[in-house]
C-alpha positions as CSV (number, residue, x, y, z in Angstrom):
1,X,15.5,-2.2,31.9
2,X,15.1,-5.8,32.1
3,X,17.8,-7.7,34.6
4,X,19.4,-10.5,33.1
5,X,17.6,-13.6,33.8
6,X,14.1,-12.0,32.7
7,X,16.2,-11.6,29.1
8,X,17.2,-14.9,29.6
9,X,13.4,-16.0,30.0
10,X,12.0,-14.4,27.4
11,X,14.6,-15.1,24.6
12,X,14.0,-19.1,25.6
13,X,10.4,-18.7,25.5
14,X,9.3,-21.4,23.1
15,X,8.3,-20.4,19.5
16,X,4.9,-19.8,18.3
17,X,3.3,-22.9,16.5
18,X,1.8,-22.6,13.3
19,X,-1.9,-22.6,14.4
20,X,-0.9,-20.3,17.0
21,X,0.4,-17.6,14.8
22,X,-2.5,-18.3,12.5
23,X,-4.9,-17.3,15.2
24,X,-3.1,-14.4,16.2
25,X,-3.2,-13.1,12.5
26,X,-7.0,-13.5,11.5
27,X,-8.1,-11.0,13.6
28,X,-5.3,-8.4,11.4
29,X,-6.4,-10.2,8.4
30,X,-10.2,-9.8,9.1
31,X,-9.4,-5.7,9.9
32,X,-7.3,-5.7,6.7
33,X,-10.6,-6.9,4.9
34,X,-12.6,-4.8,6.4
35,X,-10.7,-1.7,5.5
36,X,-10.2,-2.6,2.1
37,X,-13.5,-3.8,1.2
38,X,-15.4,-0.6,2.2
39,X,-12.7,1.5,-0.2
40,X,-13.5,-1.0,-2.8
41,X,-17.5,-1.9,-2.4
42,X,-18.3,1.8,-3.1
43,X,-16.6,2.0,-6.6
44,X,-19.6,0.7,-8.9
45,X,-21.9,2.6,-6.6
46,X,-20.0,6.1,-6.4
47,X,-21.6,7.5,-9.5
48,X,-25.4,6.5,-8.5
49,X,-24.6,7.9,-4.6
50,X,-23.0,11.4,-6.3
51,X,-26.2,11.6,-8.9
52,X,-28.6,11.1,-5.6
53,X,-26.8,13.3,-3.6
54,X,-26.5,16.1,-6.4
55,X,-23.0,16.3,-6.6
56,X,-21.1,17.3,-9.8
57,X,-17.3,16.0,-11.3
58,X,-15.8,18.0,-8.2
59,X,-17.7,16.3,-5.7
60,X,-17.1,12.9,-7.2
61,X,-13.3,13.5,-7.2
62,X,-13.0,15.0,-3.8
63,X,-14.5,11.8,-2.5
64,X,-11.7,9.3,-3.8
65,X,-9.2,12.1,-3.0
66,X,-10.1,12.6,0.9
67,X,-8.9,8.7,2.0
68,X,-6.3,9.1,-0.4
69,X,-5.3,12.3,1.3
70,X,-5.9,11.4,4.7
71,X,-4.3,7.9,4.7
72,X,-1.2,9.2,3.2
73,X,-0.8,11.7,5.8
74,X,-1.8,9.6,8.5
75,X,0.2,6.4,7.6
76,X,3.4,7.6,9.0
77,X,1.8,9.2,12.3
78,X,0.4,6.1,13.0
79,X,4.4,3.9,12.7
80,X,5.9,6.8,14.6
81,X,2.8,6.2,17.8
82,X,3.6,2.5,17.6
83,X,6.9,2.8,18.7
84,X,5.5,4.9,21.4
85,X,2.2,3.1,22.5
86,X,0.6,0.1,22.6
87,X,0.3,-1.3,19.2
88,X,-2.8,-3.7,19.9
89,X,-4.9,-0.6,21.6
90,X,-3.2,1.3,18.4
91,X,-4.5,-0.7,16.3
92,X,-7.8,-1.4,17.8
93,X,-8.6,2.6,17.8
94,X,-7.6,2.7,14.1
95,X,-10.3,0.2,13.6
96,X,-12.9,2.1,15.8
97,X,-12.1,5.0,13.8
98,X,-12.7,3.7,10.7
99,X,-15.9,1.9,11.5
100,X,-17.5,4.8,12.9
101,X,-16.4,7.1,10.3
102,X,-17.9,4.3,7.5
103,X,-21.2,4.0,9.1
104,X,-21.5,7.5,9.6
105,X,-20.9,8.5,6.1
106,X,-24.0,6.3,5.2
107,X,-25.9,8.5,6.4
108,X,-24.6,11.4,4.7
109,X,-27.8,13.9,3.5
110,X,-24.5,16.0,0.6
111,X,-21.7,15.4,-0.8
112,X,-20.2,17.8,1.6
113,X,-20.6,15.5,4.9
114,X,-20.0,12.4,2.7
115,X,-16.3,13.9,1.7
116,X,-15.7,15.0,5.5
117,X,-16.5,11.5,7.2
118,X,-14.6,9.8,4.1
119,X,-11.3,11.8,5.0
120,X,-12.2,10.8,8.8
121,X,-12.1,7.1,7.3
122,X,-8.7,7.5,5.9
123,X,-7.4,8.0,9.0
124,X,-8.4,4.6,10.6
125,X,-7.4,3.0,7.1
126,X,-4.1,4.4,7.4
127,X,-3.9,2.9,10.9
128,X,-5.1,0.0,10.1
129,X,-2.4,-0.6,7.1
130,X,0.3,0.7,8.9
131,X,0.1,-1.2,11.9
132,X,-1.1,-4.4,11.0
133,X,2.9,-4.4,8.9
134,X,3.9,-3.8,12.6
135,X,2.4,-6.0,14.5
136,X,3.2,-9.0,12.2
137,X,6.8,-8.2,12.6
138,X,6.1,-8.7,16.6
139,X,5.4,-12.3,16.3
140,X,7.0,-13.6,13.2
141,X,10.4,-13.2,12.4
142,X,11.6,-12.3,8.8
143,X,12.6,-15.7,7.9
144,X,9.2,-17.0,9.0
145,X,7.3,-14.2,7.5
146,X,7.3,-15.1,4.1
147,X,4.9,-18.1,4.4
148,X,2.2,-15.4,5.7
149,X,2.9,-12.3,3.5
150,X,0.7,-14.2,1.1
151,X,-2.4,-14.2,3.5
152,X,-2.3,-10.7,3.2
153,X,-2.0,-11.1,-0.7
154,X,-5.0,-13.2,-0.3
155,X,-7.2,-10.8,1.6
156,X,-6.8,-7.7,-0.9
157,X,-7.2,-10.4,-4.2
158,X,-10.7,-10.7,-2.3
159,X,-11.6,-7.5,-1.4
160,X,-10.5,-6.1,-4.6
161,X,-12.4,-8.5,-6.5
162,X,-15.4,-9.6,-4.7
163,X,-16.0,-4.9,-3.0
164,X,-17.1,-3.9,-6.8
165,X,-19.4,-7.0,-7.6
166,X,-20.8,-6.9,-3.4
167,X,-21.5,-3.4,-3.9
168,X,-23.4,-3.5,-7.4
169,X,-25.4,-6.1,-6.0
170,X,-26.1,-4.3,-2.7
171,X,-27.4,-1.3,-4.9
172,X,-29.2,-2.9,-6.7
173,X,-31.0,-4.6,-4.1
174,X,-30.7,-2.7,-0.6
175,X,-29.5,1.0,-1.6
176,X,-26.0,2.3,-1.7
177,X,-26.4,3.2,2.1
178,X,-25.9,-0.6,2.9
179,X,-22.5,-0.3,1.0
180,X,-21.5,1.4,4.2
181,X,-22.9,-0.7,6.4
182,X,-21.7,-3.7,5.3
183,X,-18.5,-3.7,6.9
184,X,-20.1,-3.2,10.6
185,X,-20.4,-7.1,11.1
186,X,-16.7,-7.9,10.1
187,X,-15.0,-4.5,11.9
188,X,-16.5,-5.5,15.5
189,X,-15.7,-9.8,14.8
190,X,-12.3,-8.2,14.3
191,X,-12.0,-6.4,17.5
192,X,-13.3,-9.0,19.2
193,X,-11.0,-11.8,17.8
194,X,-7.7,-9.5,18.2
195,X,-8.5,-8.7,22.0
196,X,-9.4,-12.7,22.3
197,X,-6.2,-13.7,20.2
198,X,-3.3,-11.2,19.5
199,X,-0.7,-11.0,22.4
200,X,2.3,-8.8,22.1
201,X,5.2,-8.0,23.8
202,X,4.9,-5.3,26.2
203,X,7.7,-2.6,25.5
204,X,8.9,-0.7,28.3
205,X,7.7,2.8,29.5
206,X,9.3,5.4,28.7
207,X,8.6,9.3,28.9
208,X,7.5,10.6,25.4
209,X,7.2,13.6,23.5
210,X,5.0,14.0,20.4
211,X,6.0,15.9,17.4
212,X,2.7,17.9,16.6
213,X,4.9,20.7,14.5
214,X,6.3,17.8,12.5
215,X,2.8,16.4,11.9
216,X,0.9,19.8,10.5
217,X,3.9,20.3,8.5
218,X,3.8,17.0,7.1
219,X,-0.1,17.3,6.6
220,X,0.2,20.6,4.9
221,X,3.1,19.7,2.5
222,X,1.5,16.1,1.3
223,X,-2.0,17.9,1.0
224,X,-1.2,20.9,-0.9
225,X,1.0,18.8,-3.2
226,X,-2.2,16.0,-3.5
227,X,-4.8,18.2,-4.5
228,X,-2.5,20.4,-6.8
229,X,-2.3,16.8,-8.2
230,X,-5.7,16.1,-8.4
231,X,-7.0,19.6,-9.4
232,X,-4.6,20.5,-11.7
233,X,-5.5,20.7,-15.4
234,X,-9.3,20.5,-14.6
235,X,-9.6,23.2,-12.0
236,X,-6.8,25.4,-12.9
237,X,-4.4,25.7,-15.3
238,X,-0.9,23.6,-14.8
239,X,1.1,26.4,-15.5
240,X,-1.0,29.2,-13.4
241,X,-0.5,31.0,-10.4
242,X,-2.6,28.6,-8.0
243,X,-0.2,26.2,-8.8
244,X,2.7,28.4,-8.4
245,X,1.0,29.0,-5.1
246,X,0.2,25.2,-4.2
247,X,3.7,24.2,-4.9
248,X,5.7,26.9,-3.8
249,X,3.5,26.0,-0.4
250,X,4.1,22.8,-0.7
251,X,8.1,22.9,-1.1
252,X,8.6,25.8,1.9
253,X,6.6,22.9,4.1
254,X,8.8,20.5,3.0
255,X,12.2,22.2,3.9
256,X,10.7,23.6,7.3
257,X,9.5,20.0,7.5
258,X,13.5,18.2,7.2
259,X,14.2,21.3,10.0
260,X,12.2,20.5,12.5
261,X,12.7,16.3,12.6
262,X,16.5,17.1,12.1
263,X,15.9,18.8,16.0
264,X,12.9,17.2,17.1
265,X,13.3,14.6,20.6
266,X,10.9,12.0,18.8
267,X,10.4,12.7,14.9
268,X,7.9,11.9,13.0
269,X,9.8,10.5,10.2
270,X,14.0,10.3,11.7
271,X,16.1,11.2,8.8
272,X,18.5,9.0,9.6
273,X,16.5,6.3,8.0
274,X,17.6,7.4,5.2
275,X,21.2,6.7,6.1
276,X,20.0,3.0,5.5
277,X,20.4,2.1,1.8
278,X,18.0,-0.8,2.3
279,X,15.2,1.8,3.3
280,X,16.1,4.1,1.0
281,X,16.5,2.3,-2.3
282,X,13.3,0.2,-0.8
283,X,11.0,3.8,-0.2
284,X,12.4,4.4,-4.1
285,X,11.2,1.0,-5.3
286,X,8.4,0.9,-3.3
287,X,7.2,4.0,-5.8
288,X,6.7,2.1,-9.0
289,X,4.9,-0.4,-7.4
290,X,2.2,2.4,-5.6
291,X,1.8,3.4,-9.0
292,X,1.3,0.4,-10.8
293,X,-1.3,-0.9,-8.1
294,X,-3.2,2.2,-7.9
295,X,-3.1,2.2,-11.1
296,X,-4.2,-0.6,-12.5
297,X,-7.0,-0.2,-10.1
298,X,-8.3,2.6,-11.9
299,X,-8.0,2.3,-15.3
300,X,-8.1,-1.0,-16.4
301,X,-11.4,-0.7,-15.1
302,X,-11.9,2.2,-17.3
303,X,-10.6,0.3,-20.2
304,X,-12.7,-3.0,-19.9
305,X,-16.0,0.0,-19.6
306,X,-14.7,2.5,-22.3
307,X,-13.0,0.6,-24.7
308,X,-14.3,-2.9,-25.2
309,X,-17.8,-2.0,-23.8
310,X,-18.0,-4.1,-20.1
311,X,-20.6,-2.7,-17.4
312,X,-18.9,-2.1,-14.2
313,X,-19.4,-6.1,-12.9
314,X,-18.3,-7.5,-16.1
315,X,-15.3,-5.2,-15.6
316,X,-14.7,-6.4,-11.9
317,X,-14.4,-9.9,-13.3
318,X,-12.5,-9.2,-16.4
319,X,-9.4,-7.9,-14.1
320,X,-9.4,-11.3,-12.1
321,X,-6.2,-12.3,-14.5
322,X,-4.5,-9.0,-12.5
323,X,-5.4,-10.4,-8.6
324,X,-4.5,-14.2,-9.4
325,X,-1.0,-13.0,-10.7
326,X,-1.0,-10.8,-7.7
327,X,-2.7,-13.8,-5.2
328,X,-0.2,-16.8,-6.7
329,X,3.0,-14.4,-6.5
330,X,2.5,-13.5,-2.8
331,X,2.2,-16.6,-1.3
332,X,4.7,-18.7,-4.1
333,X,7.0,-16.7,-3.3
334,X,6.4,-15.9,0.1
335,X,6.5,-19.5,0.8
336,X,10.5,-19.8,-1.3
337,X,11.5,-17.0,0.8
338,X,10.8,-19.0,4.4
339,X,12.4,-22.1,2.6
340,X,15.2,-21.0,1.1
341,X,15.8,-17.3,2.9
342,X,17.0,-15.8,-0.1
343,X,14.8,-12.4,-1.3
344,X,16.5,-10.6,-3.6
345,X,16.0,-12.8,-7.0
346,X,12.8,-13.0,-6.3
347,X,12.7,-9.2,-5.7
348,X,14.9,-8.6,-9.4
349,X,11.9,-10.7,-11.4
350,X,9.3,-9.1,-9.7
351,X,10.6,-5.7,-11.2
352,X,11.1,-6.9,-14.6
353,X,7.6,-8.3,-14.5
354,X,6.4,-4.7,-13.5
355,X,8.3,-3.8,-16.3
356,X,6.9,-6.0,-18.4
357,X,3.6,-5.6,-17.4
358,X,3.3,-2.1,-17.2
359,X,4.9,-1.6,-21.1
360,X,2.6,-4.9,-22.3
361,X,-0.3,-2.8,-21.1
362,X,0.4,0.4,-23.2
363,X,0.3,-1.0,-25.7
364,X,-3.2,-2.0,-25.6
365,X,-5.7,-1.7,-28.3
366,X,-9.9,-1.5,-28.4
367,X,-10.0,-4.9,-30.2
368,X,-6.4,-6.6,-28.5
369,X,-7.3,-10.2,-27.8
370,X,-8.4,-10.7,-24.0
371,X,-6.7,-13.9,-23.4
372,X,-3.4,-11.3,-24.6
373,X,-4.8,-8.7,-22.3
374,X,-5.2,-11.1,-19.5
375,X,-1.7,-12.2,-19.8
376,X,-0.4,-8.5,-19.4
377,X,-2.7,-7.8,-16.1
378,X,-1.6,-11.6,-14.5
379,X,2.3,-10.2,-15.6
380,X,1.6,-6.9,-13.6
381,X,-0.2,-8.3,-10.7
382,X,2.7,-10.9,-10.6
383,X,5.3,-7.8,-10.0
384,X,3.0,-6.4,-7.6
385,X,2.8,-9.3,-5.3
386,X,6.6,-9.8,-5.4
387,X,7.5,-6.9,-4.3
388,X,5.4,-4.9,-2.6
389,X,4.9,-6.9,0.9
390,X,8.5,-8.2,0.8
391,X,10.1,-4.4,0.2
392,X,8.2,-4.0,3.9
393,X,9.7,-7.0,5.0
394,X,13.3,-6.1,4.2
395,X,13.2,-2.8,5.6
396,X,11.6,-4.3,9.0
397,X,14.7,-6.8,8.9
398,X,17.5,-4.5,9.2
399,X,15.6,-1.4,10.6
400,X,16.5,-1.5,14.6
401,X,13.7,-2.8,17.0
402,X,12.7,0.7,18.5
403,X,11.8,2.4,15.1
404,X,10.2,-1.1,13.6
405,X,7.0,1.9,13.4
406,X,7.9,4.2,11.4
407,X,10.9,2.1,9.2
408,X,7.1,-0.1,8.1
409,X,4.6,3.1,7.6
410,X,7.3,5.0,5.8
411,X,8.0,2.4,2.9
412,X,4.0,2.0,3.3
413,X,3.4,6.2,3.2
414,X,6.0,6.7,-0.4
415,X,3.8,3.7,-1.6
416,X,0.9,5.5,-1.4
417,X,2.4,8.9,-1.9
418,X,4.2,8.3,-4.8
419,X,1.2,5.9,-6.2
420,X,-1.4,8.3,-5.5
421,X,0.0,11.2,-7.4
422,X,1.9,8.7,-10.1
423,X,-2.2,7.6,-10.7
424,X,-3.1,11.3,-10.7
425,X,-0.7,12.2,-13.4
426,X,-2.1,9.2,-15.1
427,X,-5.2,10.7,-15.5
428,X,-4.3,13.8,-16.7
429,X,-2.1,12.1,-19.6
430,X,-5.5,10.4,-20.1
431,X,-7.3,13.4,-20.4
432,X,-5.4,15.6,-22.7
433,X,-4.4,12.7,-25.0
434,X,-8.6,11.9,-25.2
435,X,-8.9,15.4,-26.1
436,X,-6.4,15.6,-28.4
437,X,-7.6,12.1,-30.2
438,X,-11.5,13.5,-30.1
439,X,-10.1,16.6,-31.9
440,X,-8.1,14.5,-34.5
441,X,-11.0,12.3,-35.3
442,X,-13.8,14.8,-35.1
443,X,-14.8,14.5,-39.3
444,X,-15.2,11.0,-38.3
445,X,-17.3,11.2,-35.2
446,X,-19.5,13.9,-37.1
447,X,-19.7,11.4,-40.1
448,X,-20.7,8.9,-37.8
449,X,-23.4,11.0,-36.0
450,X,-24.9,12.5,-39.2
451,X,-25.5,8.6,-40.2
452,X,-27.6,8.2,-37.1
453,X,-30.8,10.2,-38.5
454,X,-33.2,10.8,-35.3
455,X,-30.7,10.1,-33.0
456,X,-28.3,12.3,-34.2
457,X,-29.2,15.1,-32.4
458,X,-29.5,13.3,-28.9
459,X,-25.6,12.2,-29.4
460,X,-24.7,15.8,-30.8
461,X,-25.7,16.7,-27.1
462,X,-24.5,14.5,-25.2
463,X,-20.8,14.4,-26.7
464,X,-21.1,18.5,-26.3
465,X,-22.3,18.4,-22.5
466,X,-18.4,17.3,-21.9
467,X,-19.9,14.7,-19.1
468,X,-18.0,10.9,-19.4
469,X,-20.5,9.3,-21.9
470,X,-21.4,5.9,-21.5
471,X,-19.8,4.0,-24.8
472,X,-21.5,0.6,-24.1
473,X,-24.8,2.4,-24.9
474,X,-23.7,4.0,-28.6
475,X,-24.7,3.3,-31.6
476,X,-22.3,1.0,-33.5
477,X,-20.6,3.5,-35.5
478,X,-19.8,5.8,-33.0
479,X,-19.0,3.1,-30.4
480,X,-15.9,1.8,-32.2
481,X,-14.6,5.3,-32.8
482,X,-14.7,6.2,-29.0
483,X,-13.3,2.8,-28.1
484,X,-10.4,3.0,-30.2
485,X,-10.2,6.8,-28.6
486,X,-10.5,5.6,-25.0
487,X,-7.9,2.7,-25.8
488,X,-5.0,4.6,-27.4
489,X,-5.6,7.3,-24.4
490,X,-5.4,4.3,-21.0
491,X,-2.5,2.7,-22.9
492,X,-0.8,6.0,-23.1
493,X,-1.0,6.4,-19.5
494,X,0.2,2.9,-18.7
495,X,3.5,4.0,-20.6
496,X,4.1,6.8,-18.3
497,X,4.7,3.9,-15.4
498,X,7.3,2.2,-17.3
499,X,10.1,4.9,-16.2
500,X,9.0,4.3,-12.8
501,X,9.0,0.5,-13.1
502,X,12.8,0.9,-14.2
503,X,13.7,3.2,-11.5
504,X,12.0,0.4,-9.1
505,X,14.3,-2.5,-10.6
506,X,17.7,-0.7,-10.5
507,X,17.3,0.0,-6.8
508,X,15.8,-3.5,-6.0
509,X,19.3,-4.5,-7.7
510,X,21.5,-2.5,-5.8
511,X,19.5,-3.0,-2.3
512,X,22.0,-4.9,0.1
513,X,21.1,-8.7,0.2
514,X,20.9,-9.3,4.0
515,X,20.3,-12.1,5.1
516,X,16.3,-12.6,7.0
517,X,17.0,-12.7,11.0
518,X,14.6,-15.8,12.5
519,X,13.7,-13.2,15.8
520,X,10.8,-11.2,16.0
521,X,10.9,-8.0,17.0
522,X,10.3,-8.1,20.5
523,X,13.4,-11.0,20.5
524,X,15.7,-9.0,18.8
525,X,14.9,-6.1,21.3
526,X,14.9,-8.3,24.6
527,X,18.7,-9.9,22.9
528,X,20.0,-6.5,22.5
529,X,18.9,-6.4,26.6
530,X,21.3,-9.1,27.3
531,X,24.0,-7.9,25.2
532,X,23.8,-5.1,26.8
533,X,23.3,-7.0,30.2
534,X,26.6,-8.8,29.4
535,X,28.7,-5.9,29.4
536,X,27.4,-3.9,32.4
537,X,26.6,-7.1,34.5
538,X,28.7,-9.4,35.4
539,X,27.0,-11.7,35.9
540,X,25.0,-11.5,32.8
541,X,27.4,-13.7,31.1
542,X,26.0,-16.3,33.2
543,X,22.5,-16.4,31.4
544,X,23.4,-16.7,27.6
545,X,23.3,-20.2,26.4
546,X,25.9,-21.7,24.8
547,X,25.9,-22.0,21.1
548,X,29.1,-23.8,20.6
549,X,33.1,-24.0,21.4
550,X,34.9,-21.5,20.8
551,X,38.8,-21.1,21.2
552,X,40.3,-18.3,23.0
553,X,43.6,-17.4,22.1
554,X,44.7,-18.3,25.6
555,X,43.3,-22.0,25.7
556,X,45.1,-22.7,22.2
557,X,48.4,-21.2,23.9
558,X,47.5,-23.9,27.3
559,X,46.9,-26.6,24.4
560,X,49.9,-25.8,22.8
561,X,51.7,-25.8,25.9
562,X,50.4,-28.9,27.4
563,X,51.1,-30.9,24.0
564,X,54.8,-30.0,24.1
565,X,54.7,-31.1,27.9
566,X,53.5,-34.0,26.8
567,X,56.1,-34.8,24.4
568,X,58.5,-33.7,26.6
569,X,57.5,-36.4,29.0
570,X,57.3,-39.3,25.9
């Protein structure tokens, strides 16, 4: 334990400067970037690397669904080691595994290998996400954090944007192999300028145990439950016995789950988080907005391809609306929140813009008017970036300073959770209702395809082969049938967010409205030193600077007495 007057030292150590917190982040931002460029540079090239690597649907799913997978799981196993280890090495091995496991899967010869280094790459992305949220709460206190929330707002606007159009060019030009490769450079400038720039505070030793049980029961529960998710409905039947099986798995590893962290030394996720309403309604808010990023992601892309006709770059630009609403948002209002240290209304209109995003887009149409459509994506990227950095903020402000970890990756972990299998049951909504509108209109689409003459055949077969069909390349007739199909089927599953996105706003209502601390992490647990220091040291009392005068009962009753002595004496 620290003695007294090293508490005193550190707590009247002067405050970071602007440029100097600014250097310390860039080497976080740069990782950020890193990570979420090679998820995103891959996604115009993943159908050419599946087709050259003979892969079918299966393949091509398992390959999104591996760092989905492993990143969840991982996510919360990384907070719980940063309250045990060093977060800069931490992080720095996140990194290392991420970058290895990237440039390995360029060189994958199946889709088998490609899947296996993927979910090896989810890992280090989860590591990467997680910590970098804990690390920034090590130098900058709440209050101050606002102003740099947006940064991060900033980097994924880029690398959401500019990983699609990077990686159509790079396919174009170098091979999809380079897609992987890309992100070498940046990953080892990022290790480099975090060894050369982050300092942290060191945390005391302490003997540790690690809950392994915790983490395979964790790891089977969110994976049986993920690709019962993702397989169901394509695979299998819903209501079938492999999903009796997958569930009923999935449930029994739950419960032995809450067992074993109820008696474990250091659990993986303490329940008594959850005796916090701020991280509790936050984990519940936190939901929606998983499933209205991830989902956006993925099919209003599909939209801009299937239903008004865009090529995969022209659809990367058309969702720019979505990442300025996102961009301005994050640091606007990150910036009002280190003025004025108030959260919560900006918190309550991010939700209702979630709202109103997420219900604006359902009700999309094949021929809606883009500037209309841009106005709903800039609404929901708005809600995002209002709420989803600052829900991680107010849980790091009230969490305590030893379980900073895990209170950041758990809000981080439901996010993805709770996005990843909101965007799964997305896609099946989008699935069956396609079906169900191709099945409607099917005297129309064989209409359409009897007008074609020669060609009719060719588009006979290629509707029957069941494969995604390309609806930019149709003839006329048959293009604005399948638009309008594709249309009413993504704005159907954009309405199954808009129960979420209510959920979301009543617990960002009823979350308490703290007030943001000014102390970093490492402050508030070097204070907690000296307040403990004050009551088992004497002479503790002796270090803690005075912040103003304050009257004891027993001075008022010497003033008292000295004033009547006084007019005694008159």
């Amino acid at each position: 334990m620290s003695t007294p007057s090293s508490a005193s030292e550190e707590l009247t150590k002067p405050k970071m400067t602007h440029r100097q917190v600014l250097e310390a982040l860039s080497g976080l931002l740069l990782a950020m970037f890193v990570s979420m460029l090679a998820s995103t540079v891959v996604s115009t090239s993943l159908p050419v690397i599946i087709h050259d690597l003979d892969g079918n649907q299966t393949a091509f799913t398992w390959v999104i669904t591996a760092t989905l997978l492993t990143t969840a799981i991982s996510t919360p196993i990384w907070g719980k080691l940063a309250d045990l280890f060093n977060r800069k090495l931490l992080f720095q091995i996140a990194i290392v595994i991420f970058v290895l496991a990237t440039a390995a899967a360029g060189f994958s010869q199946d889709t088998t290998t490609l899947i296996a280094f993927r979910a090896v790459q989810g890992i280090g992305a989860g590591g990467i996400a997680a910590l970098s949220q804990v690390l920034m709460a090590d130098i900058i206190s709440p209050r101050e954090r606002g102003r740099y929330m947006g940064l991060f707002g900033a980097v994924m606007a880029v690398a959401t944007v500019g990983g699609p159009l990077l990686g159509g060019v790079i396919t174009d030009t170098l091979g999809w192999r380079w897609n992987f490769y890309v992100a070498l450079p940046f990953a080892i400038a990022a290790l480099i300028i975090i060894q050369l720039t982050l300092r942290v505070p060191a945390h005391a030793k302490r003997k540790v145990s690690i809950d392994y049980v915790g983490i395979v029961l964790l790891s089977v529960a969110v994976s049986l439950l993920l690709i019962w998710v993702s397989l169901a409905g394509d695979s299998f039947e819903w209501l079938s016995t492999t999903t009796l099986l997958m569930v009923g798995g999935a449930v029994l590893a739950t419960i032995l789950f809450i067992i074993v962290e109820m008696r474990s030394k250091e659990p993986l996720i303490p329940l008594t988080m959850f005796r916090n309403p701020t991280f509790t309604l936050a984990v519940i808010a936190s939901v929606a907005t998983g499933i209205a990023m991830f989902g956006a992601s993925v099919f209003l892309s599909q939209f801009m391809q299937l239903a008004r006709g865009a090529t995969p770059t022209q659809a990367g630009l058309m969702t720019i609306p979505m990442i300025a609403g996102l961009l301005l948002s994050s640091i606007g209002v990150g910036a009002l929140i280190t003025k004025f240290g108030r959260w919560k209304p900006f918190l309550i209109v991010g939700g209702v813009l979630l709202i109103a995003g997420s219900y604006l887009l359902s009700t999309l149409q094949y021929d809606t008017n883009f500037a209309l459509v841009s106005l709903y994506m800039f609404l929901l990227g708005a809600g995002v970036g209002m709420t989803m950095q600052n829900l991680v903020l107010i849980v790091q402000n009230t969490a305590e300073p030893t379980k900073i970890g895990v209170a950041s990756s758990g809000v981080t972990f439901f996010r993805s959770l709770g996005g990843t299998i909101g965007v799964s049951v997305m896609g099946a909504a989008l699935a069956a209702r396609v079906t169900d509108l191709v099945t409607a209109g099917k005297d129309d689409i064989t209409t359409a395809i009897m007008g074609l003459g020669a060609d009719a055949q060719k588009w006979a077969d290629t509707l029957a082969s069941g494969t995604l069909p390309q609806v930019s390349a149709m003839p006329e007739s048959l293009r604005i049938i399948f638009e309008d199909i594709y249309a009413q089927g993504i704005s159907h599953s954009f309405l199954i967010a808009v129960p979420f996105a209510v959920i979301s706003l009543i617990a960002i209502v009823f979350l308490p409205n703290k007030p943001l601390t000014r102390m970093t992490t490492g402050e508030r647990l070097q204070a907690a030193e000296a307040d403990f220091a004050t009551v088992s040291v004497s002479q503790g009392m002796d270090v803690l600077a005075a912040t103003g005068s304050v009257r004891t009962q027993d001075a008022a009753s010497r003033d008292a007495g000295s004033s009547d002595s006084r007019g005694t004496n008159r």
